[in-house]
C-alpha positions as semicolon CSV with decimal commas, in nm:
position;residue;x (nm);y (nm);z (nm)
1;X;3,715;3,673;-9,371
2;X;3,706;4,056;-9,236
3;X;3,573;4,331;-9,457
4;X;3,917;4,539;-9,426
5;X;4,053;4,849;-9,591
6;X;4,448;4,927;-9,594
7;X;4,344;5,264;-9,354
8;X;4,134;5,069;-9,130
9;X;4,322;5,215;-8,856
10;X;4,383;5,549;-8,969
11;X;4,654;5,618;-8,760
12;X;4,973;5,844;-8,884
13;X;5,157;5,958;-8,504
14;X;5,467;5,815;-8,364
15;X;5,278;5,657;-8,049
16;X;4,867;5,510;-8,070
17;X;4,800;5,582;-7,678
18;X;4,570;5,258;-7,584
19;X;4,261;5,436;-7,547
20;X;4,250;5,577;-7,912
21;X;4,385;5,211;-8,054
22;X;4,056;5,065;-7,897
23;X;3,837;5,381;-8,057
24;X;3,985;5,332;-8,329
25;X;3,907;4,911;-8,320
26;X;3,553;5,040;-8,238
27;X;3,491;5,277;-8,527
28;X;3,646;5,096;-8,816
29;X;3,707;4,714;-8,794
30;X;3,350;4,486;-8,885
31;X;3,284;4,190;-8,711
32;X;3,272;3,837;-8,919
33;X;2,927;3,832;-9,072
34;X;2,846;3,440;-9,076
35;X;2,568;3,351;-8,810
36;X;2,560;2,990;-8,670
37;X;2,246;2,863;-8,497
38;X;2,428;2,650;-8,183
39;X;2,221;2,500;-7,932
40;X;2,272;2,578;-7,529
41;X;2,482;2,309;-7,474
42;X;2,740;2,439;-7,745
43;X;2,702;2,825;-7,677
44;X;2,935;2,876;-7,412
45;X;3,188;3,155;-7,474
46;X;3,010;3,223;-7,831
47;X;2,888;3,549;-7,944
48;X;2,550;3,635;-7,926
49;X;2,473;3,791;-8,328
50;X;2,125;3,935;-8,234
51;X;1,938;4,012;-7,948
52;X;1,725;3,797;-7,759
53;X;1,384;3,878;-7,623
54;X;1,246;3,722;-7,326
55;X;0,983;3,462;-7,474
56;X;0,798;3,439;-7,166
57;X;0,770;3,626;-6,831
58;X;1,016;3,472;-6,534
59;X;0,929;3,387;-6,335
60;X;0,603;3,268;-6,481
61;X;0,349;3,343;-6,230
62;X;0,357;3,487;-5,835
63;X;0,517;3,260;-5,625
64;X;0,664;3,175;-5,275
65;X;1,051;3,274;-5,223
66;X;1,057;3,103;-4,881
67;X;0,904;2,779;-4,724
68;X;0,644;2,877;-4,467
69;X;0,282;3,034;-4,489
70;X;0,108;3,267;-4,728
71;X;-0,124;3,504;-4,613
72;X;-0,314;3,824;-4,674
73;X;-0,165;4,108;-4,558
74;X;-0,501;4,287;-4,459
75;X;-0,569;4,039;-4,172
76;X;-0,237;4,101;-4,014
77;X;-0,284;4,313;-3,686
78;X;-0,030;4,619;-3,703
79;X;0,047;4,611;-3,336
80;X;0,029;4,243;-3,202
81;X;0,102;3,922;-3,324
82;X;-0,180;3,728;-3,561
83;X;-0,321;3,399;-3,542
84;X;-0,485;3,234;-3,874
85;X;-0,658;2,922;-3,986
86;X;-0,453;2,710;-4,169
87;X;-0,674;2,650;-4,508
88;X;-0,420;2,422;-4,707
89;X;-0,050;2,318;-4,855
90;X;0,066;2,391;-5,127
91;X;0,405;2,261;-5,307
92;X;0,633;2,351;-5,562
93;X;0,483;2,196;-5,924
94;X;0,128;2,188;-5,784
95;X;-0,201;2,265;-6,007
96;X;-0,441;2,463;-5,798
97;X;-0,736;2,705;-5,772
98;X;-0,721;2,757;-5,411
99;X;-0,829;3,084;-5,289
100;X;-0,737;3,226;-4,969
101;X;-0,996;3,384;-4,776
102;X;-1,011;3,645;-4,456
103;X;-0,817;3,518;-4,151
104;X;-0,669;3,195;-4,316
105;X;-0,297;3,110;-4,442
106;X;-0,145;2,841;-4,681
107;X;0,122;2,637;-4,593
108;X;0,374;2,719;-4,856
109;X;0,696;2,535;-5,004
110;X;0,951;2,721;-5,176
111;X;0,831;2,780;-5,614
112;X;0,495;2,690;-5,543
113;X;0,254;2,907;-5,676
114;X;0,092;3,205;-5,484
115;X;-0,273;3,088;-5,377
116;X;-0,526;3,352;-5,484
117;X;-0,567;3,595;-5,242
118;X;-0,237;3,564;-5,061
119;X;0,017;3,822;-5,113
120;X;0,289;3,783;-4,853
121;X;0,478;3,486;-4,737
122;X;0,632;3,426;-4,359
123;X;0,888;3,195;-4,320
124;X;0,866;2,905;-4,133
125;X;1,127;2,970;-3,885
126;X;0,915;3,294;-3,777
127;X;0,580;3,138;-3,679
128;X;0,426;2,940;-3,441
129;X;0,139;2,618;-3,548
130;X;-0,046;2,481;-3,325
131;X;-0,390;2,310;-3,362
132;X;-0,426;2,427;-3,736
133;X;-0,335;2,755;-3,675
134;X;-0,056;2,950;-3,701
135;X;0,069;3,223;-3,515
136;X;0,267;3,498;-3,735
137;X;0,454;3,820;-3,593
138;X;0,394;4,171;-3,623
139;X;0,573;4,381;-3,873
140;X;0,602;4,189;-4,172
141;X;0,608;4,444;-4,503
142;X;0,335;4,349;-4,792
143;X;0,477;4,122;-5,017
144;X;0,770;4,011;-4,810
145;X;0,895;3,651;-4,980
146;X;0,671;3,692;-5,319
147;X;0,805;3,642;-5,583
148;X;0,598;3,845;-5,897
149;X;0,571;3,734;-6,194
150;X;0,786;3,857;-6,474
151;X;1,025;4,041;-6,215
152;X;1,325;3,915;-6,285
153;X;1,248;3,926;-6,669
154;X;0,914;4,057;-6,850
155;X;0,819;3,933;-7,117
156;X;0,972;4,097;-7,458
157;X;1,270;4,232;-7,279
158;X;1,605;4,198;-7,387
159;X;1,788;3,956;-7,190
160;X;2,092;3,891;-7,381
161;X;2,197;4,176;-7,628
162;X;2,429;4,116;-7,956
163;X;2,759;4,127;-7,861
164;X;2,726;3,956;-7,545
165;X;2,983;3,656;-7,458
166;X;2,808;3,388;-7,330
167;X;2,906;3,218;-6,980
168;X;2,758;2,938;-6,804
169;X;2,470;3,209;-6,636
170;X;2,359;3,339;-6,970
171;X;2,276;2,994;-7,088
172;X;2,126;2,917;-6,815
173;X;1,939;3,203;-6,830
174;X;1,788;3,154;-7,147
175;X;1,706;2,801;-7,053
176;X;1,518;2,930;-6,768
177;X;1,263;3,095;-7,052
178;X;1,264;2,775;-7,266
179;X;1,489;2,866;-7,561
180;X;1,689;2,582;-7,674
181;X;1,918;2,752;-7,968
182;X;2,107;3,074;-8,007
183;X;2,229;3,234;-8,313
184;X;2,619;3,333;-8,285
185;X;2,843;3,493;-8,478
186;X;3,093;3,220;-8,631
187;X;3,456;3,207;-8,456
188;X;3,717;3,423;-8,571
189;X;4,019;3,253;-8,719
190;X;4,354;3,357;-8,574
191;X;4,676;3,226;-8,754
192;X;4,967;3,237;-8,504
193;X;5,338;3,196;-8,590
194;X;5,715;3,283;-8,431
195;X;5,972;3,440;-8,587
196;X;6,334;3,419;-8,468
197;X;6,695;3,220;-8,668
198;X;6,693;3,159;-8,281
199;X;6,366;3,028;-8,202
200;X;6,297;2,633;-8,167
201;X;6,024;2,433;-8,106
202;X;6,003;2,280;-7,752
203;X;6,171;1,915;-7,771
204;X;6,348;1,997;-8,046
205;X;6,720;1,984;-8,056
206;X;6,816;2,317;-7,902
207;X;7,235;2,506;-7,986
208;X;7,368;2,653;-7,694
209;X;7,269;3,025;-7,794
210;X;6,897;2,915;-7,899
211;X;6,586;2,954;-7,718
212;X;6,248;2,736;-7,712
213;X;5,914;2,897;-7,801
214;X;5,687;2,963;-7,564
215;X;5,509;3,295;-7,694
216;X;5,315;3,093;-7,971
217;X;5,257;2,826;-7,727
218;X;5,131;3,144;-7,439
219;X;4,951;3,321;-7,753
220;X;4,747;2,991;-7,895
221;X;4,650;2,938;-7,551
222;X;4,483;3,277;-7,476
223;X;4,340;3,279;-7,841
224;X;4,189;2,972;-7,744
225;X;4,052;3,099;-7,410
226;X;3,905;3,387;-7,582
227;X;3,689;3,163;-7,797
228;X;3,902;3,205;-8,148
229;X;3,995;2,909;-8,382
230;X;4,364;2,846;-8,425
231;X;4,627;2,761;-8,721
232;X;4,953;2,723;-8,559
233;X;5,186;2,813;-8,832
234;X;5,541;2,723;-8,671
235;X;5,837;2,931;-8,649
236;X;5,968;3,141;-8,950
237;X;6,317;3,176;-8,995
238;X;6,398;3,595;-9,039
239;X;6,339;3,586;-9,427
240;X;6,164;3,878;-9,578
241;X;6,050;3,700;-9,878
242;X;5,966;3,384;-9,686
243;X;5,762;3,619;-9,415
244;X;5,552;3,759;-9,656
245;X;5,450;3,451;-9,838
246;X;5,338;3,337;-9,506
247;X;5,162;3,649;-9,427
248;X;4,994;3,633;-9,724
249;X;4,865;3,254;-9,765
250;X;4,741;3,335;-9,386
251;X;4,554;3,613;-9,482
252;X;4,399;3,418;-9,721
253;X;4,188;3,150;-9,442
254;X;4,211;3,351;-9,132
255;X;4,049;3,677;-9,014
256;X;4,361;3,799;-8,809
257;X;4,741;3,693;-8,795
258;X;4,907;3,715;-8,462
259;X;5,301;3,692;-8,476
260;X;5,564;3,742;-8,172
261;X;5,934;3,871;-8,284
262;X;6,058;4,075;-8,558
263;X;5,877;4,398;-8,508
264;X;6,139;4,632;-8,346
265;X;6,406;4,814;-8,516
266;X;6,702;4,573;-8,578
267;X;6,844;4,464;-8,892
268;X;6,740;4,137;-8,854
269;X;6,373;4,225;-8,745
270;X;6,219;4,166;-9,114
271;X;5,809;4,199;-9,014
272;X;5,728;4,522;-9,116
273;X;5,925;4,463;-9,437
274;X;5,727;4,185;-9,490
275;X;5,382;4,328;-9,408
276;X;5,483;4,607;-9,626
277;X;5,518;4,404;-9,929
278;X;5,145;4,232;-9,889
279;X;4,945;4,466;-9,719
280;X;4,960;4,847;-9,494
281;X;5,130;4,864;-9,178
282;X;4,899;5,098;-8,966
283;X;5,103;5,209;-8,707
284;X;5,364;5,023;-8,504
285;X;5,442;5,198;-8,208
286;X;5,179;5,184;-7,885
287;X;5,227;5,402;-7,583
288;X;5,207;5,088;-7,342
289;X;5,538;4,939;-7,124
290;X;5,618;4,681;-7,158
291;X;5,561;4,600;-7,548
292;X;5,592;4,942;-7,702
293;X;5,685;4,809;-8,038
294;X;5,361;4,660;-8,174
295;X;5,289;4,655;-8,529
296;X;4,938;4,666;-8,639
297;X;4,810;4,664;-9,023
298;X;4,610;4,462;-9,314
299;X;4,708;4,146;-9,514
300;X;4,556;4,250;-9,855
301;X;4,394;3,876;-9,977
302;X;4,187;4,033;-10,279
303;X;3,793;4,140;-10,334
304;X;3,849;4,357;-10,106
305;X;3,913;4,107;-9,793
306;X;4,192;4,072;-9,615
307;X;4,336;3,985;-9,266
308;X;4,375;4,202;-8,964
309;X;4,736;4,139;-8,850
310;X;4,908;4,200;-8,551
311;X;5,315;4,144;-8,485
312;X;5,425;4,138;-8,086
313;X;5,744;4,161;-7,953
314;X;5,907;3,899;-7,907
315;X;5,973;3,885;-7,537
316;X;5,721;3,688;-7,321
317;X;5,609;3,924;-7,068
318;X;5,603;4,207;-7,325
319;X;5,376;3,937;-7,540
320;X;5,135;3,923;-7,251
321;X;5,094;4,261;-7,189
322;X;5,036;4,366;-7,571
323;X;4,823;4,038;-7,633
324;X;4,535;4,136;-7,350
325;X;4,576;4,506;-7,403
326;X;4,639;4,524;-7,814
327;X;4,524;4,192;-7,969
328;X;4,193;4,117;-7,728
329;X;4,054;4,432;-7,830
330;X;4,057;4,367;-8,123
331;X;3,948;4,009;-8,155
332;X;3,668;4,111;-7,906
333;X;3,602;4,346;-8,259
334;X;3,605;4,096;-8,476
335;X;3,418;3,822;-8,329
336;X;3,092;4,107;-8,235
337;X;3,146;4,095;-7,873
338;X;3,058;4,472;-7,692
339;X;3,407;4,592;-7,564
340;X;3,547;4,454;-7,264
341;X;3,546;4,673;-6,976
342;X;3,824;4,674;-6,766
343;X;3,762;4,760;-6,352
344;X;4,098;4,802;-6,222
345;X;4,011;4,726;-5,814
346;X;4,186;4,947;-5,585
347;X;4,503;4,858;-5,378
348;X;4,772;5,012;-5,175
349;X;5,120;5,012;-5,315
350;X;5,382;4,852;-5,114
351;X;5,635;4,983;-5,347
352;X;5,787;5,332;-5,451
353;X;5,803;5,340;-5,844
354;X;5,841;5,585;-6,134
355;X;5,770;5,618;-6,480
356;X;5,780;5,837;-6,775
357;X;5,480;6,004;-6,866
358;X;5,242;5,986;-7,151
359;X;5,253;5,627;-7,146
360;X;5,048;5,339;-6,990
361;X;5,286;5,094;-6,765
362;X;5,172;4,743;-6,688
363;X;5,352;4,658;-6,305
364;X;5,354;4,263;-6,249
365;X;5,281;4,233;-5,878
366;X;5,153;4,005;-5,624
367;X;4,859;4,092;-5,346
368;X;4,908;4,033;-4,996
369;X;4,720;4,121;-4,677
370;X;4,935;4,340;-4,449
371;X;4,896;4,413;-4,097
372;X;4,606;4,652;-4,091
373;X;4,415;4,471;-4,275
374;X;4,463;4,600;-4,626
375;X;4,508;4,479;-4,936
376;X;4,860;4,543;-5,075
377;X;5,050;4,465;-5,430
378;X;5,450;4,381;-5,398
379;X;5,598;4,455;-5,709
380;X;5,828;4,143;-5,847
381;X;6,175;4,195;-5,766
382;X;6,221;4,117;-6,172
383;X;6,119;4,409;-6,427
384;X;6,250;4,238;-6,713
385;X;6,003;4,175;-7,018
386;X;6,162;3,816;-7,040
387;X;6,123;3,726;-6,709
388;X;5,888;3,466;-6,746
389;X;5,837;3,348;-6,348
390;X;5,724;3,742;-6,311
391;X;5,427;3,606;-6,509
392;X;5,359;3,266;-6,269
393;X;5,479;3,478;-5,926
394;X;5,228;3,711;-5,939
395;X;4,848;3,754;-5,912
396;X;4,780;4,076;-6,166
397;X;4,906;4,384;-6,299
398;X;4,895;4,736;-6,140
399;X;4,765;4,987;-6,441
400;X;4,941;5,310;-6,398
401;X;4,762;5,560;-6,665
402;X;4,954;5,783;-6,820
403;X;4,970;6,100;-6,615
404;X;5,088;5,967;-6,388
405;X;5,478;5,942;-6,252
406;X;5,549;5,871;-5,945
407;X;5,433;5,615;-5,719
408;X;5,491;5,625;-5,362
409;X;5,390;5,346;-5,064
410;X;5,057;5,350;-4,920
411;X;4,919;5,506;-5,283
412;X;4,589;5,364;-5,442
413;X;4,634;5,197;-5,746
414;X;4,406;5,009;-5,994
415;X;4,524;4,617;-6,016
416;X;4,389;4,384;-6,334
417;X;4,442;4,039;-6,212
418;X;4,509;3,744;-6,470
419;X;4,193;3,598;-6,432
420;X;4,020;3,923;-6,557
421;X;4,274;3,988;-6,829
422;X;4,237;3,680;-6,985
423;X;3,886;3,649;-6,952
């Protein structure tokens, strides 16, 4: 469970802008301690828990980038084209101890190793053989197609820092330099449930002024995506008491608690009262549209552990939004990955748009190529945080930061798209 104190957060203002939630993530929540060793065929999307040093050099030793001939550069004439005795062949795999002397060259295959002597490589496509020679060109650089050894990785460098999520290249990676286990930082557990008199589960029978649930079906999926282990708690009726029973027998088996409804101001939106009664809430207002009203506090569980917890709104889109830009953050936190950084790639507007200031807006849009050749985002025709199609219709979001007002067409903006949000 997380090492958590009830001012984790330390957070007392009306509205957490996003960039001091995540400083604040940084500073003062500790990732799970448990370390797992997992070998490279379960490590994908774990968390690396200490740093890993290179073993061995890669590549290994000197070798050929290219199939065609090795030769010394100091027999090359600097003006005219060069013909050389073809000494040998070499292949990729091959033991040897051939040494390549004045005015010869190697036939060379792609990975084999550098004969002794030779120090640049001409492709095969360049040359001319004939009669056991070959025939190079004029104004090849020294060292052209060598590969040196230990220059994609030395020896004793780190290659995969702590914190680092690992993808299909950084296991292959470290399989490249032989290591065959990684220690990770155990998954974090998320517990995930609704709340709503009018939320149902899908397939259920539904009343005519009820609604199925798809925010804890969206929110165990991205959980999921991001690595975490899942307890899918249901859907709480709006009960204070029975809310913070749940809260706190989640707390007690999970490192965070993710729920969607309940959090805004209503009479009938019982979270915070419930929080209040078993842990801290932190703060439960972010400057970010859509999904302003986030709550974000500590499930006290005893000994001085507890359970992060985090309550969404309980529209869809709004769920989304606060989920990759609130809750990853954080679980990134937990689990010991470094933070995610977020590269908003320039587009042009194809819209005119305005917003208030002093708050971070989150525009669903869809990228299309126009005329001249640029890269444009249409803005959905649908701004409504329960739109769920805005989601499906679109490619990404535009960021607008929050000095900024007014949009006009033809202005650069910085689009996220789904794939990188969720990621």
């Amino acid at each position: 469970m997380a090492q958590l104190t009830d001012d984790c957060f330390a957070f007392s203002g009306p509205l957490l802008r996003l960039d001091d939630m995540e400083r604040l993530i940084g500073e003062r929540i500790t990732p799970v301690a448990q370390i797992e060793h997992v070998p490279l065929h379960g490590a994908r999307d774990r968390v690396v828990a200490a740093g890993i040093k290179a073993p061995v050099n890669l590549p290994p030793f000197d070798n050929s980038a290219v199939d065609g001939y090795a030769v010394r550069h100091a027999d090359l004439r600097p003006t005219d084209d060069t013909t050389l005795k073809i000494s040998g062949r070499l292949t990729a795999g091959a033991r040897t101890n051939l040494v390549l002397k004045p005015g010869e060259a190697v036939r060379i295959f792609t990975g084999a190793a550098m004969p002794k002597g030779a120090d640049t490589v001409f492709m095969q496509e360049d040359v001319t053989v004939e009669n056991n020679q070959v025939t190079v060109p004029k104004g090849l650089k020294l060292g052209a197609n060598r590969r040196l050894v230990g220059e994609d990785v030395p020896a004793g460098a780190v290659v995969l820092p702590a914190g680092t999520v690992l993808d299909a290249q950084h296991i292959a990676l470290a399989a490249a330099l032989g290591i065959t286990e990684i220690d990770v930082r155990r998954r974090v557990n998320v517990a995930v449930f609704s709340t709503g008199d009018e939320v149902v589960e899908p397939g259920m029978a539904r009343s005519d002024f009820a609604v199925f649930d798809s925010n804890r079906v969206l929110l165990i999926e991205l959980l999921k995506r991001l690595g975490a282990v899942v307890s899918d708690l249901g859907i709480l009726a709006d009960d204070p008491e029975q809310l913070s029973g749940k809260l706190r027998e989640a707390a007690a088996g999970h490192d965070l608690v993710v729920t969607s409804g309940g959090v805004s101001t209503g009479e009938a939106d019982h979270i915070r009262s419930a929080l209040e009664r078993v842990g801290n809430v932190v703060f439960w207002r972010v400057a970010i549209k859509p999904g302003r009203p986030v709550a974000m506090g500590v499930i006290r569980a005893g000994g001085g552990e507890g359970a992060a917890f985090v309550g969404l709104p309980g529209n869809p889109v709004a769920v989304f939004v606060t989920f990759v830009r609130v809750v990853k953050p954080l679980l990134r936190r937990l689990s010991g990955a470094r933070p995610d950084r977020l590269v908003p790639l320039p587009v042009r507007a194809a819209f005119a748009y305005k917003k208030k200031k002093d708050r971070r807006e989150y525009v669903r849009v869809a990228l299309q190529r126009a005329a001249d050749g640029e890269i444009e985002a249409v803005k959905h025709p649908q701004d409504g945080a329960g739109i769920l199609t805005s989601l499906t219709e679109t490619d990404g979001l535009l960021e607008l930061p929050e000095d900024v007002t007014i949009i006009e067409p033809g202005a650069r903006v910085g689009f996220l798209s789904y794939a990188a949000l969720v990621s």
